[in-house]
Steps between C-alpha positions, in 0.01 A plus 500: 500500500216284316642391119291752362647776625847366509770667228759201604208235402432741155863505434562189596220378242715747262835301497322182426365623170837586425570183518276363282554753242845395512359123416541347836265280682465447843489103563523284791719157446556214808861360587614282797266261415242745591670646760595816395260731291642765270352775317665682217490720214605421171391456145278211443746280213862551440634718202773326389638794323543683779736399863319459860548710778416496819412822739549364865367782773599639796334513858237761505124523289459209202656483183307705282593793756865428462541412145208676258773762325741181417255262410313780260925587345601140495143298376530561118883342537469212748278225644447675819417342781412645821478225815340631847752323762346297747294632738447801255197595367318180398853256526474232809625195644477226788886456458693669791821644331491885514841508359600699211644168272166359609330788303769443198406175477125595420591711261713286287219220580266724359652590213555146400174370532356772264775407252773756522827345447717809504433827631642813671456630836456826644446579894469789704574530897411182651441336133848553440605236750211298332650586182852438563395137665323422172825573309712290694262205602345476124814626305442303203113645467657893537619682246546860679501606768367917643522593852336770577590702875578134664800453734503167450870492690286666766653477814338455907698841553326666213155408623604643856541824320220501317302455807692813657396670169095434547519516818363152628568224679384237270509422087163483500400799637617689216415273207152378663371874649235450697397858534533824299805618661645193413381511174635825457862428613508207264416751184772710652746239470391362197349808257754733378360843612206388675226748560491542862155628445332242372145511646434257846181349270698388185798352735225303741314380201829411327564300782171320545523421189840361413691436787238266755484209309736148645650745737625199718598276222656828347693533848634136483625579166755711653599233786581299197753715309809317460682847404666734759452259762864497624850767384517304196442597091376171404510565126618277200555623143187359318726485170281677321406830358399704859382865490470708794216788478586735825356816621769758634248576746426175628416483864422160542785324305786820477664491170826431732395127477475517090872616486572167727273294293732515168787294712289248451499505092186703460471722250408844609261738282 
C-alpha cells in the first residue's frame, strides 16, 4: 500500500506529533567512537527542576508506537527520554554484541554524553531486561527502577512454553511475523481482547510497515539474549526502588513469573 493511502504511515505520522507536542525532539548522537549510531527522543536542554526518565521499548513497531500515552502523562513531570535500541528504527552499529547488557550499555552511554547524571528507568517486554541491566551495570546513575511485563528471571523452560502457546518452532517467528497470520497470532498473544476481525489490509500494511525493517539483525538479537538460556533465574536485587507493572492477562510473560520475581527484593505494584 503506497504512503498515501496507508492509515499505519498517517498514524504513524500521528504519534510523532505527539511527541513533539509533548517537547521532545528526535536527534541522532554517535558512540563507540562512531561505531554505534543512536537516535532518540528527548527534550533538547535539561530542566533541572524536574528528574530524568527514561522509556526503554519492547520488541515490536518503534517507540513512538509503544510509548505516546506515557510520554504525553509523564512529559510535563520528567526529562523524558525515549532511545530506539539498536537496530531499531534509525539506531545502528558495526559492533557485533546482540546481547541485552550490550544494549544497557548504550543506554547509560547515551544518557551520559547528553549530560544526564541521574535518571530513572522504565522498560517494557524485552526493554525490561534492557532496563534491569541498566540498573545493575550503572547503579550509581539509576535512581528507580519500573518493569513493565518483563520476566527478567525468565527461564529456557518458560520460553519452551511460550512457543507451545504461539504455536511455533522458533522466537522469531512470533515476534518477527513474516506474514499476516503471523501477525495476527502475535496481536493475539500480546493485545488483550484482540479483534479477530481486524481487516487482512490494515494487518498487511501494519506489517509492511513496522515489522520488515533489520529483520536479520532483529533475529540475532534474540541469539544474543543472555536470559532464559538455561533452568536458571539469574536475577540480583538491584538495591533499589523496583516496581513491577503486570497484566493479569499476560500471555507472553504470565503474571506467575511476577509473583516469583518479588523473591528477589522487587517491589511489586
Amino acid at each position: 500500500m503506497s504512503s498515501f493511502l496507508s492509515p499505519i504511515y498517517w498514524y504513524g505520522n500521528y504519534l510523532r506529533l505527539c511527541f513533539v507536542v509533548a517537547g521532545l525532539t528526535s536527534q541522532l548522537t554517535n558512540l563507540d567512537n562512531g561505531d554505534t549510531t543512536v537516535h532518540f527522543w528527548g527534550p533538547n536542554s535539561i530542566n533541572t527542576t524536574k528528574p530524568s526518565l527514561a522509556l526503554i521499548h519492547g520488541f515490536g513497531p518503534v517507540p513512538t508506537w509503544q510509548w505516546r500515552n506515557q510520554v504525553t502523562y509523564f512529559a510535563p513531570k520528567f526529562n523524558v527520554y525515549v532511545p530506539e535500541l539498536i537496530f531499531f528504527g534509525q539506531s545502528t552499529t558495526r559492533l557485533a554484541d546482540r546481547s541485552e547488557q550490550f544494549q544497557a550499555d548504550i543506554v547509560a552511554k547515551l544518557m551520559e554524553k547528553i549530560g544526564v547524571k541521574k535518571y530513572s528507568v522504565v522498560g517494557t517486554s524485552y526493554g525490561g531486561f534492557v532496563a534491569y541491566n541498566v540498573a545493575k551495570r550503572w547503579a550509581n546513575r539509576v535512581d528507580k527502577v519500573v518493569i513493565a511485563s518483563s520476566a527478567t528471571n525468565m527461564r529456557l523452560r518458560d520460553g519452551v512454553e511460550l512457543l507451545k502457546r504461539a504455536k511455533v518452532e522458533k522466537i522469531q517467528d512470533l515476534f518477527l511475523p513474516t506474514t499476516v497470520a503471523q501477525l495476527r497470532t502475535l496481536l493475539s498473544l500480546t493485545v488483550y481482547n484482540f479483534f479477530e476481525f481486524v481487516p487482512y489490509s490494515l494487518l498487511d500494511d501494519m506489517l509492511q510497515k513496522l515489522f520488515f525493517d533489520n529483520r536479520e539483525e532483529k533475529s540475532e538479537l534474540f541469539d544474543g539474549l543472555t536470559i532464559g538460556r538455561d533452568n536458571q533465574a539469574r536475577v540480583v536485587d538491584l538495591n533499589k526502588e523496583v516496581s513491577l507493572v503486570w497484566g493479569d492477562h499476560d500471555q507472553i510473560f504470565p503474571i506467575e513469573e511476577t509473583v516469583e520475581l518479588k523473591k528477589y527484593g522487587i517491589i511489586a505494584t
